[in-house]
C-alpha positions as CSV (number, residue, x, y, z in Angstrom):
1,X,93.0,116.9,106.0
2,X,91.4,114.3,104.0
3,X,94.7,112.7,102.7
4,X,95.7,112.1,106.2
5,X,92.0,110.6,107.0
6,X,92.3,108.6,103.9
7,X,95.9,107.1,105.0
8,X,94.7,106.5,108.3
9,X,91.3,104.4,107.1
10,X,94.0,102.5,105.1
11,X,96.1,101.9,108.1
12,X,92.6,100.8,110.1
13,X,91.8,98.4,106.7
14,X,95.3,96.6,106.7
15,X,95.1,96.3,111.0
16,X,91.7,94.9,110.2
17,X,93.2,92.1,107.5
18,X,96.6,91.5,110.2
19,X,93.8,90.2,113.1
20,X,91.3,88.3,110.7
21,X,94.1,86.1,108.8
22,X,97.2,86.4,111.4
23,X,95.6,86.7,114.9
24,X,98.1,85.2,116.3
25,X,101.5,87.2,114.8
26,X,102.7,90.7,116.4
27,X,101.2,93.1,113.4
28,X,104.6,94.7,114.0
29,X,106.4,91.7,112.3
30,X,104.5,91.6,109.7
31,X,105.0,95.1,108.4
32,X,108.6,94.8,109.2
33,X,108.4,91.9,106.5
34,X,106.1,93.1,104.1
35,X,108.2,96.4,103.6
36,X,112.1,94.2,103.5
37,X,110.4,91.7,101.1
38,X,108.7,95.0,99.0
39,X,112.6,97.1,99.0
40,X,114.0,93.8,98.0
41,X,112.1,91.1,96.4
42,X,114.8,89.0,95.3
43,X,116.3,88.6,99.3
44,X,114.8,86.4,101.4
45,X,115.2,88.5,104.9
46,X,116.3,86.8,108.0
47,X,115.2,87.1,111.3
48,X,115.0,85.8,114.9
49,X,111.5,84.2,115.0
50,X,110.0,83.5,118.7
51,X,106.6,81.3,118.6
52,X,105.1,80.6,122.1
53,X,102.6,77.4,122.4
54,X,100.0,76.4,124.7
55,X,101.7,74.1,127.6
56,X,102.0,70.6,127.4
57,X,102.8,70.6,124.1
58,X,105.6,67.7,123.3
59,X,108.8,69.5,123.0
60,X,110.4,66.9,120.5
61,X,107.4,66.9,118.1
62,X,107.5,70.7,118.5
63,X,111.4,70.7,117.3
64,X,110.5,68.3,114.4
65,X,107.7,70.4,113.6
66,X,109.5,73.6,113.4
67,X,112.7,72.1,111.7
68,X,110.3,70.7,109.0
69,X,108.9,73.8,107.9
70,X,112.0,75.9,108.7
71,X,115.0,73.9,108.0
72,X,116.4,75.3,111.0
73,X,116.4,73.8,114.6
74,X,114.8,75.8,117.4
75,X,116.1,77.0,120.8
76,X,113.7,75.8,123.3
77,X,112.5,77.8,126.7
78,X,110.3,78.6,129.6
79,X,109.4,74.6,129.7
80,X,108.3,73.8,126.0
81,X,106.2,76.9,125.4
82,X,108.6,79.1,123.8
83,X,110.6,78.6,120.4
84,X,113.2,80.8,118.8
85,X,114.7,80.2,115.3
86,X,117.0,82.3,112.9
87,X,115.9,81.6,109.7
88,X,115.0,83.1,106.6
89,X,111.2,84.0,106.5
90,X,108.3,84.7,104.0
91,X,104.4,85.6,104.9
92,X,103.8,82.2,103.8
93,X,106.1,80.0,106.2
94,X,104.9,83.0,108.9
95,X,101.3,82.3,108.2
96,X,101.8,78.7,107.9
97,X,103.4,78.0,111.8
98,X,100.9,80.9,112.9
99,X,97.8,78.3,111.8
100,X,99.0,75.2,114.1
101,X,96.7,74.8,116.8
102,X,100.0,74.3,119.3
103,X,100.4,78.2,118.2
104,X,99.5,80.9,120.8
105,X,101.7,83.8,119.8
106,X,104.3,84.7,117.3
107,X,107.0,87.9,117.5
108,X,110.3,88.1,116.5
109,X,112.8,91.0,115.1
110,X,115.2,91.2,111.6
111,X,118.5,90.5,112.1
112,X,119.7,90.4,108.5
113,X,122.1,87.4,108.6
114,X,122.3,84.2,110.5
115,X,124.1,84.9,114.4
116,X,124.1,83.6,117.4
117,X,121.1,85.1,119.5
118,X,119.0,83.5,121.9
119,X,115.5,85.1,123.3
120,X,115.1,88.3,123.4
121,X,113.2,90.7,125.6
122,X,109.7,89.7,123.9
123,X,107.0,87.9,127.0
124,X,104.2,86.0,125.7
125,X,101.2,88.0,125.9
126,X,98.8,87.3,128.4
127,X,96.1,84.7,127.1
128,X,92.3,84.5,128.7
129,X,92.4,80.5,130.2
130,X,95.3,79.4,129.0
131,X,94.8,76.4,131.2
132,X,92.5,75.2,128.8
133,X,95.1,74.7,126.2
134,X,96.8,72.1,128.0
135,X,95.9,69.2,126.2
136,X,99.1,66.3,125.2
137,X,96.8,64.4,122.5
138,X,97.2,68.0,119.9
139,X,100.6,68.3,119.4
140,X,102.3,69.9,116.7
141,X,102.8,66.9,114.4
142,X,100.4,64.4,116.0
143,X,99.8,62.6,112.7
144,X,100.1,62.5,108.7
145,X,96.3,63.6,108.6
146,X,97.3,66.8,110.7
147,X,99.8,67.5,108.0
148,X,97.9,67.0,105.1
149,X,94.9,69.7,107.1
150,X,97.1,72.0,107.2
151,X,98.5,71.5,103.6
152,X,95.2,71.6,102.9
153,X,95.0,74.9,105.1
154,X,98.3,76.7,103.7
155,X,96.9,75.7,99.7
156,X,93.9,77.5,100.8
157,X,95.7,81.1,102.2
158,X,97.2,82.2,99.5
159,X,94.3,84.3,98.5
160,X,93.8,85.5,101.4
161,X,98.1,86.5,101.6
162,X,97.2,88.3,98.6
163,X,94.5,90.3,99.9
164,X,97.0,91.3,102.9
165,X,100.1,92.0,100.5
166,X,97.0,94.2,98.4
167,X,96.2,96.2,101.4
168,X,99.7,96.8,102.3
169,X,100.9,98.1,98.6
170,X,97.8,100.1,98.5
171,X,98.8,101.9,102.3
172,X,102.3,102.3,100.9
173,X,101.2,103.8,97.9
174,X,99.3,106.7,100.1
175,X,102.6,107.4,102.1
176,X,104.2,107.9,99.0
177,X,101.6,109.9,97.4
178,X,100.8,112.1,100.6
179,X,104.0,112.4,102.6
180,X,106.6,110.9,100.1
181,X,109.5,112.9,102.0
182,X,108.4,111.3,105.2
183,X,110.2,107.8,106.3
184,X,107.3,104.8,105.5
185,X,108.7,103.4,109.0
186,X,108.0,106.9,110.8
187,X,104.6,107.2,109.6
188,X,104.0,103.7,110.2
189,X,105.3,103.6,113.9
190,X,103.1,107.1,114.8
191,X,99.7,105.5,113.1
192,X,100.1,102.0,115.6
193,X,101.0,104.5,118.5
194,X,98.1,107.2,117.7
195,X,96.2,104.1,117.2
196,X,96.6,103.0,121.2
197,X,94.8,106.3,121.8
198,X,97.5,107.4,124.3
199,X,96.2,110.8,126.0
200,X,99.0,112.9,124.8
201,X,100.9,112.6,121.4
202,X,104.0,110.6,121.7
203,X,107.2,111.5,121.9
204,X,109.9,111.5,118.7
205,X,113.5,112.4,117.8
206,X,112.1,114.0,114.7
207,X,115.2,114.1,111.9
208,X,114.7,116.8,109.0
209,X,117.2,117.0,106.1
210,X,117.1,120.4,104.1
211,X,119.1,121.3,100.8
212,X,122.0,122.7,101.2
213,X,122.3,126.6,101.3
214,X,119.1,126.7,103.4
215,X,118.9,129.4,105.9
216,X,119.6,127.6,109.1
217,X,118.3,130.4,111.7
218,X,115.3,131.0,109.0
219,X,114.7,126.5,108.9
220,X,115.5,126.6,113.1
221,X,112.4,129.4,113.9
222,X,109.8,127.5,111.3
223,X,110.7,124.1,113.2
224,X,109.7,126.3,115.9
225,X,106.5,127.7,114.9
226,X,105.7,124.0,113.9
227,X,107.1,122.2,117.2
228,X,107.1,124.6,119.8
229,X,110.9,122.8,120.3
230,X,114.0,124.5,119.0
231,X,115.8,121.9,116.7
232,X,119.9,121.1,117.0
233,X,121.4,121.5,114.0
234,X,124.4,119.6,112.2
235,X,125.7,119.1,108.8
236,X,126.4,122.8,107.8
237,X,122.5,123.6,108.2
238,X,121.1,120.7,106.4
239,X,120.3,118.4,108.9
240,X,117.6,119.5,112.2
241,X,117.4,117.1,115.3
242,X,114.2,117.6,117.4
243,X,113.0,115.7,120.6
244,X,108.8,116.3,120.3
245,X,105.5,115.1,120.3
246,X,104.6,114.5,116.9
247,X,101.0,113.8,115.0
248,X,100.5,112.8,111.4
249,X,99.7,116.8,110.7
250,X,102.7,118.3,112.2
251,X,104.4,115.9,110.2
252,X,102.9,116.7,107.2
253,X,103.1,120.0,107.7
254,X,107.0,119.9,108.5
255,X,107.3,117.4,105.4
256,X,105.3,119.9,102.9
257,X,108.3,122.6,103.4
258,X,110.1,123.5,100.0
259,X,113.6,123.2,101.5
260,X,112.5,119.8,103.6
261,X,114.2,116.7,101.5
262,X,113.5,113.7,104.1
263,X,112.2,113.7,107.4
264,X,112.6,110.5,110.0
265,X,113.1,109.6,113.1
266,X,113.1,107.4,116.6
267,X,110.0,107.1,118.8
268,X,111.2,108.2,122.6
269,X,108.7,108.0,125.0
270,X,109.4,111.2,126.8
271,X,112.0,114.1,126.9
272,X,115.2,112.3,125.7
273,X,118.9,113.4,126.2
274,X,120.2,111.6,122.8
275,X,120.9,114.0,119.4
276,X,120.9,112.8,115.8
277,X,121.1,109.0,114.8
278,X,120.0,109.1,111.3
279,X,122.0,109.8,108.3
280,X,119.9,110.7,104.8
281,X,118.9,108.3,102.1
282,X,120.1,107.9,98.9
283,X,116.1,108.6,97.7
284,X,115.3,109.8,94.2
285,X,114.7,113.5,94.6
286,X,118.3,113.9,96.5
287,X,119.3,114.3,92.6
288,X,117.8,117.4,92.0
289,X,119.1,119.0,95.5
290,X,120.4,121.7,93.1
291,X,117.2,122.3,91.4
């Protein structure tokens, strides 16, 4: 379908634009971000932020460094080389910690309001010679003419933030034109995981709300003929839970069904025992149910 080739050229653009300008942030982060600061532009969105650094680098400076541009002071681990913060985040503070030359890696996760929570379960990646980086005269805030570079640095990226944020709206704008009863996250999440080029398709708890009055056994055998997996079925026949291995066309295909109102869902891995997690959204066309 050329939709479908022309939202996953899209997807290949933006991946493109997330390892020239942010090589060193998880790509997953940075969607995460773009889409809370896109639902909600006026909330700043919190999250635990983890950035790991080449070894050696002066923990204290590091701290400084990090409370400077954060406002927030870090938790510090695995001997100086890995930082986590809750704080309140934009592309631009994201970008600007990303461009220090202390900066291997950066992850982290939303967790909507300020807690407690140290690390998670993120590892630094592995990094080709990271023996090399090991060098105590470039620290994080090793003098006033490093800060000015890298206001001079930050001044320069906002063009190039735009250019991201451009790509972004523009692969939005094909989910919502192309599969706009399909979750943005769904899609998303099966575009990175098609993208790995695993053998077979991966595995999803597929979630598919129908209007009510549908004909459950009628909805229950096309899910079938779609699937190949007989869906459970809750909410008085409006609501189909599916463990399967999904592509962009099957989902498209299930999506493009008259009684079909939203469709999500969890990736799984494999065959899992768990039913229905997802409750609808309050979306636009959930008005004219009765139509």
């Amino acid at each position: 379908m050329s939709e479908l080739i022309e939202i996953s050229d899209q997807f290949k653009r933006l991946q493109q634009k997330y390892k020239q300008y942010l090589p060193k942030v998880d790509s997953a982060l940075i969607y995460d971000l773009f889409l809370r600061q896109m639902e909600n532009p006026s909330v700043t969105p919190m999250y635990m932020v983890e950035v790991f650094t080449k070894p050696g680098v002066n923990t204290e400076e590091a701290r400084e460094f990090i409370i400077n541009k954060t406002g927030m002071s870090p938790a510090i681990y695995d001997n100086g080389t890995h930082y986590v913060i809750n704080q309140k985040l934009t592309i631009e503070t994201l970008k600007e910690i990303s461009e220090s030359d202390d900066v291997l890696e950066i992850t982290g996760e939303y967790i909507g309001g300020i807690r407690g929570g140290g690390a998670s379960q993120h590892e630094q990646k592995e990094h080709q010679n990271i023996q090399k980086y090991h060098n105590p005269s470039t620290s994080l805030t090793s003098s006033q003419q490093h800060i000015q570079e890298q206001q001079t640095s930050y001044n320069k990226s906002i063009d190039t933030l735009r250019e991201i944020k451009t790509a972004y709206k523009g692969l939005q704008t094909l989910y919502q034109t192309y599969l706009p009863k399909a979750d943005p996250i769904l899609i998303h999440d099966l575009l990175v995981r098609e993208k790995e080029k695993s053998e077979d398709a991966p595995f999803y708890m597929v979630e598919i709300f129908t209007k009510p009055g549908t004909d459950s056994e009628a909805m229950k055998n096309k899910i079938f003929e779609k699937t190949s997996w007989l869906p459970a079925v809750y909410d008085k026949g409006t609501h189909y839970a599916t463990n399967q291995r999904l592509t962009l066309e099957i989902l498209k295909e299930i999506s493009d069904s008259e009684e079909v109102l939203e469709v999500t869902g969890d990736y799984t891995g494999s065959i899992g025992g768990w039913g229905a997690s997802h409750e609808q959204s309050h979306k636009e066309y959930n008005r004219t149910i009765a139509d």
